[in-house]
N, C-alpha and C positions, 0 to 999 in steps of 0.2 A: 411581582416578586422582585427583591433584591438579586441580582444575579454579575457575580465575578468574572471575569474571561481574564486567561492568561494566554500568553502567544499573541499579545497585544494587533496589531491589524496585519497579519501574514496571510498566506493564502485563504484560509479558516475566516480567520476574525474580523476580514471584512466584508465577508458575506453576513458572518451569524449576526456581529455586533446591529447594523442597522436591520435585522430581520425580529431582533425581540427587544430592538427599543420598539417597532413598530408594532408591538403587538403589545404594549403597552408595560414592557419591564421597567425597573430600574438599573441602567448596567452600566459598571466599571470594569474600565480594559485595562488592566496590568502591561506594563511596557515598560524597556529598560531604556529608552530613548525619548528624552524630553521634548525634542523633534515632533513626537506623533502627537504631540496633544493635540493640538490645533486638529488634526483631521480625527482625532477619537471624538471632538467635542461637536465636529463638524455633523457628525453621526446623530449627535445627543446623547452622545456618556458621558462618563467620565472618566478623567485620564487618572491613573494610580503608576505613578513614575521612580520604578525602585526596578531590584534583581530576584529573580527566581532565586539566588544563591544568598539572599538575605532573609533566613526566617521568620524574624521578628516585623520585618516590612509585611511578609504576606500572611503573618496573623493577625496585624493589624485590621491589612485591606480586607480580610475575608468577614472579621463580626459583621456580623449585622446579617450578612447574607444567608439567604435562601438557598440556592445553588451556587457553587463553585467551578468552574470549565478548567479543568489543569490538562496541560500540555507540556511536553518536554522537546526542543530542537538543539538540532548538531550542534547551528548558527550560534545558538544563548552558552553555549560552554566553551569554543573557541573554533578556530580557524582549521579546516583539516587540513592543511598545509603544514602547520606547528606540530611538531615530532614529538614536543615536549607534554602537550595538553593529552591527559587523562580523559577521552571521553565515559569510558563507562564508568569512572569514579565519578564523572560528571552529573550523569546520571543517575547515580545514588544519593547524592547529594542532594539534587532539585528533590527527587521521590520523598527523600528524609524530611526533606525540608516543608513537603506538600501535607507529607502526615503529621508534622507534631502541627502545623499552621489550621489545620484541620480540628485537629484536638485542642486548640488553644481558642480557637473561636468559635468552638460549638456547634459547627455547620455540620449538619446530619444528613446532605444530600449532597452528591459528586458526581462528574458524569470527569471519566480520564479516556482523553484520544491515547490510547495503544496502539498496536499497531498487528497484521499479519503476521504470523510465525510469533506471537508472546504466547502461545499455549504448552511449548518445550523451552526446557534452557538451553538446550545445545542442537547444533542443526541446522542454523539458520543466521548463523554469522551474527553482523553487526547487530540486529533485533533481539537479539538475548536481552537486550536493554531493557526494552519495553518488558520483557518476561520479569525480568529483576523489580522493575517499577510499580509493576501492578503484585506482585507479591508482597513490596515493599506497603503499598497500602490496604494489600488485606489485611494487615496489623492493625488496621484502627477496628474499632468496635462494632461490636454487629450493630446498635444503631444506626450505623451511618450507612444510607444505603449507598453501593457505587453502579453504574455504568461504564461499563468497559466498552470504550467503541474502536473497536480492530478496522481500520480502513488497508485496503491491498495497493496496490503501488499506484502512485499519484500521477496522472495522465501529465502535471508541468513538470513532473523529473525528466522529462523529455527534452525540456531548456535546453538540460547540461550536455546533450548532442549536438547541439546547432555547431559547434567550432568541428566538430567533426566531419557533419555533413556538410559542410561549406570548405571544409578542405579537403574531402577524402571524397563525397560523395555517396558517403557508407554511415550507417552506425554502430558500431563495432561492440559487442561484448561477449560474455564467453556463455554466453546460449544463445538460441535462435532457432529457429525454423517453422512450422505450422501447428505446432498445438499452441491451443487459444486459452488466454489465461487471464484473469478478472485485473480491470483496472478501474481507479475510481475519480471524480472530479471533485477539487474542495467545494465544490456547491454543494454535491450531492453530500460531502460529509456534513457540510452547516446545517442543509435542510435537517439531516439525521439527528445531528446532535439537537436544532431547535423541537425537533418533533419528543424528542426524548424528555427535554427537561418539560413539557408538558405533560408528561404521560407520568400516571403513577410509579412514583419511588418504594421500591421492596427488594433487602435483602441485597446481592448480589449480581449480576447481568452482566452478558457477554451477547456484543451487537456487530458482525460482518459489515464490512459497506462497502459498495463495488457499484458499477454504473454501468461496465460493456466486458464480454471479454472477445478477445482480439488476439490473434498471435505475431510472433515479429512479424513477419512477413506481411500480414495485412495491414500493419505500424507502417512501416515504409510505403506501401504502395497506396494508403491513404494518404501518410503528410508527404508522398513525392508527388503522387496528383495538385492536391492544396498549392503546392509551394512551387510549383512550375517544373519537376526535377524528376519524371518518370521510370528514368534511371537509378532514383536513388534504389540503394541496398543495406539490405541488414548482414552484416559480417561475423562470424562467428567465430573466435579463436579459443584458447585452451587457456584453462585457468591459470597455467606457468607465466604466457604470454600476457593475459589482461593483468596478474600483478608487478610483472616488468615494469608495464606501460605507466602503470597507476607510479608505482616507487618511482621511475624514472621524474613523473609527473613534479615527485616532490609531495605526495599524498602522503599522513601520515599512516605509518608501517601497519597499524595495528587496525588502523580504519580502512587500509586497503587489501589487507588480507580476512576482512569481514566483511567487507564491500561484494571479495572473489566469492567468500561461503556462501553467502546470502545468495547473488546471484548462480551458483553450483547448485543449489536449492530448489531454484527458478525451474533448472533445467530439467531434472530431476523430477519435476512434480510435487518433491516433498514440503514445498514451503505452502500448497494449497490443501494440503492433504485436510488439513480440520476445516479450513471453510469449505471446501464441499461438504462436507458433513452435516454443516451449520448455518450451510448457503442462503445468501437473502435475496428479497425480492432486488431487482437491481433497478439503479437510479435512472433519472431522466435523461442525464447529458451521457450521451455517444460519444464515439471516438471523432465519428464527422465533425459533430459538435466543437469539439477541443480541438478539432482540426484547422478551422476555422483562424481562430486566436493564438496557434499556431503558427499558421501562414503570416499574420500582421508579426510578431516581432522577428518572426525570420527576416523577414522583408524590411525590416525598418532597423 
């Protein structure tokens, strides 16, 4: 099959891309950075070197194809440091963008990474997005079948802790304690999404992806073992507090008071309320697992 990827080689696309050249597709990785071809090619794709926010670039790259892979990131719309940048216009834009690219080149099968909490608009802070994006392309036509794959919070968002726990000793946000709550690895979302565009296209679908669940507290005391640091802690303070911290940061206003909901969400339970409902089988990699690959870029 001819098959698209967008989110050109991020955490995702550089698992799936060499996982369905290998299985004998035809695949072109969308990337807005000229930079990656060499390693898209390295793969055996090929490189399609333009923007998510150019529609006529990705109606292009999409004829021909079979399946389409769309994805939307923070990163692809701007810096959340910049006060000025509109993400959730951001994000209607790419969506806009993904359906008329969609409808211009004919492609009748989609499989879109969404994400946890897109089943309400309100609720769930910054993810409204994903709610907006995937309504955004139920507009296209009932021919075109989609997959919607909901993955729950991504075991490397844990990165953006390292400057904390290497200064504080802690990792600070405004939930914590011992209830256990689904987290997933971008493998286990690649494997998902490759097992998908194999399996028959019909209609409509909505797919959980999660790998462990774990609560803060077994977060810390697994990457404190890993990483030599037994002491580490999970800190918990008050939503007033964590949007202080974030604004002080210089985080933009609108991305950090949807950062605090989303995470208020967490604490709450409410942001897992439909995947238990809809709960899936859970993936291969564990927390240990991630733990692992945790400890090298701590360390390095």
């Amino acid at each position: 099959m001819n098959i698209v990827i967008t989110g050109s080689l991020g955490n995702i696309g550089k698992s799936l891309t060499p996982t369905l050249v290998k299985r004998g597709h035809h695949v072109t990785v969308i990337s807005s950075k000229a930079e990656r071809q060499q390693n898209i090619e390295a793969f055996g794709a090929k490189a399609a070197i333009g923007s998510m926010k150019d529609g006529g670039f990705l109606a292009k790259t999409f004829k021909g194809a079979d399946i389409v892979y769309l994805m939307e990131a923070w990163e692809g719309i701007g810096s959340i440091f910049d006060k000025d940048v509109d993400f959730l216009a951001g994000f209607h834009l790419i969506g806009n963008n993904y359906k008329q690219a969609v409808l211009a080149s004919g492609v009748k099968k989609v499989v879109h990474l969404s994400s946890v909490g897109a089943h309400c608009s309100t609720g769930y802070g910054s993810l409204s997005a994903h709610y907006d994006v995937e309504n955004i392309l139920k507009q296209l036509p009932d021919d075109v079948s989609i997959k919607f794959m909901r993955p729950t919070g991504f075991y490397t968002n844990l990165f953006r802790s390292m400057p904390s726990i290497k200064e504080k000793g802690a990792i600070v946000s405004n939930y914590g304690g011992d209830k256990k709550e689904p987290w997933v690895s971008p493998l286990d979302i690649a494997d998902a999404i490759a097992e998908e565009m194999a399996s028959p296209f019909e209609g409509r679908k909505v797919r959980y992806i999660a790998s462990d669940e774990v609560s803060p507290n077994e977060i810390v005391r697994i990457l404190g073992k890993a990483i030599g640091n037994p002491d580490l802690k999970w800190v918990e303070i008050s939503d007033e507090q964590m949007l202080e911290g974030m604004l002080s940061m210089g985080v933009n206003p609108k991305i950090a008071k949807g950062m605090v909901e989303m995470q208020a969400s967490q604490r709450t339970g409410l942001l897992f309320e439909d995947f238990y409902r809809n709960k899936p089988e859970l993936g291969k990699i564990k927390f240990v697992d991630f733990a692992k690959d945790f400890a090298i870029a701590y360390n390095n």
